[in-house]
C-alpha positions in Angstrom: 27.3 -17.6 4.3 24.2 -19.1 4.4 24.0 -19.7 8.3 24.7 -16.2 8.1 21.9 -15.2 5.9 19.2 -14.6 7.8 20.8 -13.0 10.7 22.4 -10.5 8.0 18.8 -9.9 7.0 17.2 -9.4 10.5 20.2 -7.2 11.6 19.9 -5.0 8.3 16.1 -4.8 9.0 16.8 -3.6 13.0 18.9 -1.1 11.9 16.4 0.3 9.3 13.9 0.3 12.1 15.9 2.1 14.4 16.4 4.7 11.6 12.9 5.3 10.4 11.9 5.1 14.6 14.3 7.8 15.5 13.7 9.7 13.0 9.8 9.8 13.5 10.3 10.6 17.2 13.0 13.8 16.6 9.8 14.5 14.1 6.5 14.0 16.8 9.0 16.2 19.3 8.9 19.2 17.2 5.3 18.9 16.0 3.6 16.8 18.5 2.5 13.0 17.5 0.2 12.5 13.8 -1.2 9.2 13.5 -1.2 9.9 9.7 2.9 11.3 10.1 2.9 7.3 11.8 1.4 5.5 9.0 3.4 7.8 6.5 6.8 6.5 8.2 5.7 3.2 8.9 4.8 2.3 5.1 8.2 3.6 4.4 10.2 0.8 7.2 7.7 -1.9 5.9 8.7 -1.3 2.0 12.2 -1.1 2.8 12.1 -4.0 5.1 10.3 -6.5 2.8 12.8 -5.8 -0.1 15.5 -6.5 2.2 14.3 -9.9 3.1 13.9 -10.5 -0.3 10.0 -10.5 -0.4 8.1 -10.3 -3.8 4.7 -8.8 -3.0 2.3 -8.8 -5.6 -1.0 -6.3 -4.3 -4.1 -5.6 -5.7 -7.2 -3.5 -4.2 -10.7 -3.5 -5.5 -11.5 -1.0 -2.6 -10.9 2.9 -2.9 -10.1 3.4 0.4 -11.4 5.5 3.6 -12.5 4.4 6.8 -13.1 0.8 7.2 -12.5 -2.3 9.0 -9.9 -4.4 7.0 -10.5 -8.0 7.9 -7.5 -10.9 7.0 -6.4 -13.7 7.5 -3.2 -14.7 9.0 -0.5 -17.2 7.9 2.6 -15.6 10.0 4.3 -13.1 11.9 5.7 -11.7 8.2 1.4 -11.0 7.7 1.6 -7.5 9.4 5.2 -6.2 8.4 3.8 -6.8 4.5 0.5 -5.1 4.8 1.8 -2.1 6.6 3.2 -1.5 3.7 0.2 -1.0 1.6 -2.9 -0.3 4.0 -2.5 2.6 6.5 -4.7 1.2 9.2 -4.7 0.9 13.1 -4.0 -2.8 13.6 -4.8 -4.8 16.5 -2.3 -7.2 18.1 -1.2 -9.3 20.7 -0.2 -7.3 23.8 3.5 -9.1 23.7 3.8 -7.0 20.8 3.8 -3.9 22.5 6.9 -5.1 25.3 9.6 -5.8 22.4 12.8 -4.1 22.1 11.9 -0.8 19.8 9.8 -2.4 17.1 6.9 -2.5 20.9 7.9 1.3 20.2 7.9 1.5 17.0 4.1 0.2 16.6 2.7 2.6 19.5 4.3 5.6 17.5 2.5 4.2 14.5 -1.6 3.1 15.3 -1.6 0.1 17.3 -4.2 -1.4 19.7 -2.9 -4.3 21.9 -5.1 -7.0 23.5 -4.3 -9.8 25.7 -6.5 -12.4 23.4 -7.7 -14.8 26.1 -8.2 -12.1 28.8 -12.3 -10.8 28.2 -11.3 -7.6 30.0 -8.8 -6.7 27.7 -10.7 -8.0 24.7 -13.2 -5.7 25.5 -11.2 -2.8 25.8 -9.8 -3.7 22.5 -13.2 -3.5 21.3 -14.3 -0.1 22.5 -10.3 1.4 20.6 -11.7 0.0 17.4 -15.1 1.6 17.8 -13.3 4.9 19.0 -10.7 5.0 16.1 -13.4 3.8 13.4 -15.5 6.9 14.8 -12.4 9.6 14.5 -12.2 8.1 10.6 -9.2 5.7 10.5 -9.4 2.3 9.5 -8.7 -0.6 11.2 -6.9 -4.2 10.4 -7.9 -6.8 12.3 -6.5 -10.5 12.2 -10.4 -12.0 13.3 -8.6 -16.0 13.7 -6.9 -14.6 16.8 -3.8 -16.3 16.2 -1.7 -17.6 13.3 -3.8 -20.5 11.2 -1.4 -23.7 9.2 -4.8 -25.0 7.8 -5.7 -25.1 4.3 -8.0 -22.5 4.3 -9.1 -19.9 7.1 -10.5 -21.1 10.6 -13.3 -19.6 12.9 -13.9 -15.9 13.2 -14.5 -14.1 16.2 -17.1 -12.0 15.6 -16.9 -8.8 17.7 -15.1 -6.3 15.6 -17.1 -7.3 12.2 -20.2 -6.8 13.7 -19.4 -3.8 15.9 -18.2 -2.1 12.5 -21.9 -3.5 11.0 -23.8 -1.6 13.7 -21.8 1.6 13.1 -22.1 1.1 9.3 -18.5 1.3 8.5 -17.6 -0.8 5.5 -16.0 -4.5 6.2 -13.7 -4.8 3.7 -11.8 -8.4 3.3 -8.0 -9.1 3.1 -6.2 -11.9 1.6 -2.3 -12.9 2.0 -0.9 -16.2 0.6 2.4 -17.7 0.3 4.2 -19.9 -1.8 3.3 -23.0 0.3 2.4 -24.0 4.1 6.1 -23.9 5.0 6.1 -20.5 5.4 2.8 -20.5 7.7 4.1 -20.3 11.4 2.3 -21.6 14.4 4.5 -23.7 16.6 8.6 -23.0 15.9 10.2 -20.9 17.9 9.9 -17.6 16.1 13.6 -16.9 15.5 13.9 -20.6 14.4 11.3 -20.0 11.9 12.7 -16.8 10.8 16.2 -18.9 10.1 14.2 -21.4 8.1 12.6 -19.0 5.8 15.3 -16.1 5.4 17.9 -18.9 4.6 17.3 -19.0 0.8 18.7 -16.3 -0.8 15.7 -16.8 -3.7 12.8 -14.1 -3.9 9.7 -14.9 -1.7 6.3 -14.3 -4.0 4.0 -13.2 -1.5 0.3 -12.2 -3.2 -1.8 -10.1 -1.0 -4.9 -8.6 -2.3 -7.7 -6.0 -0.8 -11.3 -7.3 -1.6 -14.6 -4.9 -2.5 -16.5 -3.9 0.6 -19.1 -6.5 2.0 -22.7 -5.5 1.4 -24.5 -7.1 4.0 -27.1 -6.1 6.9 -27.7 -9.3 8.5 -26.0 -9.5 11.7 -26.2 -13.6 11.2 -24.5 -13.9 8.4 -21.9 -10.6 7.9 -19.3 -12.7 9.8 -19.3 -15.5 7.6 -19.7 -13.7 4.5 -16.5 -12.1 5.3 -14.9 -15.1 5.8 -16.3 -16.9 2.3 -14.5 -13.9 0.2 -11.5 -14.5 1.6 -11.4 -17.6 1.5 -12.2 -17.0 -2.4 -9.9 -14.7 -2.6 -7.0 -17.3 -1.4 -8.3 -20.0 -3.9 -8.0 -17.4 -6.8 -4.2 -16.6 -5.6 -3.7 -20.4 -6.0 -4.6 -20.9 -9.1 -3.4 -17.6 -10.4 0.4 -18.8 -9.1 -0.1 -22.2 -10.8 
């Protein structure tokens, strides 16, 4: 049974997938496509998909919400599919994303902009979505590391997107996520092998995530870094509130 395990949990989870996807489409054909129908739907899967793999996710906001760029870190490929559930946001990926079997789907259906990360082209039309979507009124996520990050705290920013939404005056509001320990951060494995190692135990999985007060800050030098230092905070006060 326990081989089994996580492959009972990932099956389970495509199946919900396929369910909430199909259902959103049958929905968009009849009434034409709603990016806030999209969030709606996808907050739904997310919820549902997180309690099937057993996930314990303890959120907290200190910002009211509206139109914003969210701004987190990112520990592993789990970091989107537990903040969907919470924040209704456009979220910018990696462009593989966008070719997988019906979850590529799934995210176009629900507010996703794709970028190829180490292609300046596509980095800057990635750019000029999030200043189009920030403009119509929906907020954004963005994962500023680029990638996935094992060390102990966050690494460099890339600064476009924060200080694009300075210049436009749309609060920057920073997002933490934290897990039990660096096991479950994933940069090398093979993804399904990590998803084996972590959806093996059939314990919970505490998972804090919390949404941090706007940044007040008109400094083009130092907004970037400022963002950075409260969530870096933020993940030294999950610490030591799981101890």
């Amino acid at each position: 049974m326990p081989k089994l395990r996580p492959w009972l949990k990932l099956t389970t989870v495509f199946i919900v997938l396929c369910w909430y996807l199909a259902r959103l489409l049958i929905v968009n054909s009849g009434k034409g496509k709603n990016s806030e129908r999209g969030f709606r739907f996808r907050r739904k899967f997310c919820r549902k998909a997180i309690s099937i793999l057993n996930i314990k996710y303890q959120h907290s906001s200190a910002y009211d919400g509206g139109v914003c760029l969210y701004v987190s870190n990112h520990r592993s490929m789990l970091d989107p599919l537990i903040q969907l559930g919470y924040l209704d946001a456009f979220i910018v990926s990696k462009a593989e994303v966008g070719g997988y079997p019906v979850l590529g789907r799934g995210a176009k259906e629900t507010g996703i902009i794709l970028v190829h990360r180490h292609d300046q082209t596509s980095r800057r039309y990635a750019l000029e979505a999030i200043e189009e979507k920030l403009r119509e009124g929906f907020p954004v996520l963005i994962y500023p590391e680029g990638t996935t990050c094992n060390g102990d705290l966050t690494s460099e920013f890339r600064r476009g997107a924060i200080e694009l939404a300075r210049r436009l005056n749309i609060p920057i509001v920073p997002v933490m996520i934290e897990y039990p320990d660096h096991s479950y951060y994933w940069v090398d494995d093979p993804l399904l092998s990590y998803f084996k190692r972590i959806l093996s135990s059939p314990h919970n999985h505490k998972v804090i995530g919390k949404v941090g007060s706007a940044i007040n800050n008109d400094s083009p030098e130092s907004i970037v870094e400022e963002t950075r230092a409260a969530i870096n905070a933020m993940i030294l006060e999950a610490r030591a509130s799981s101890v």
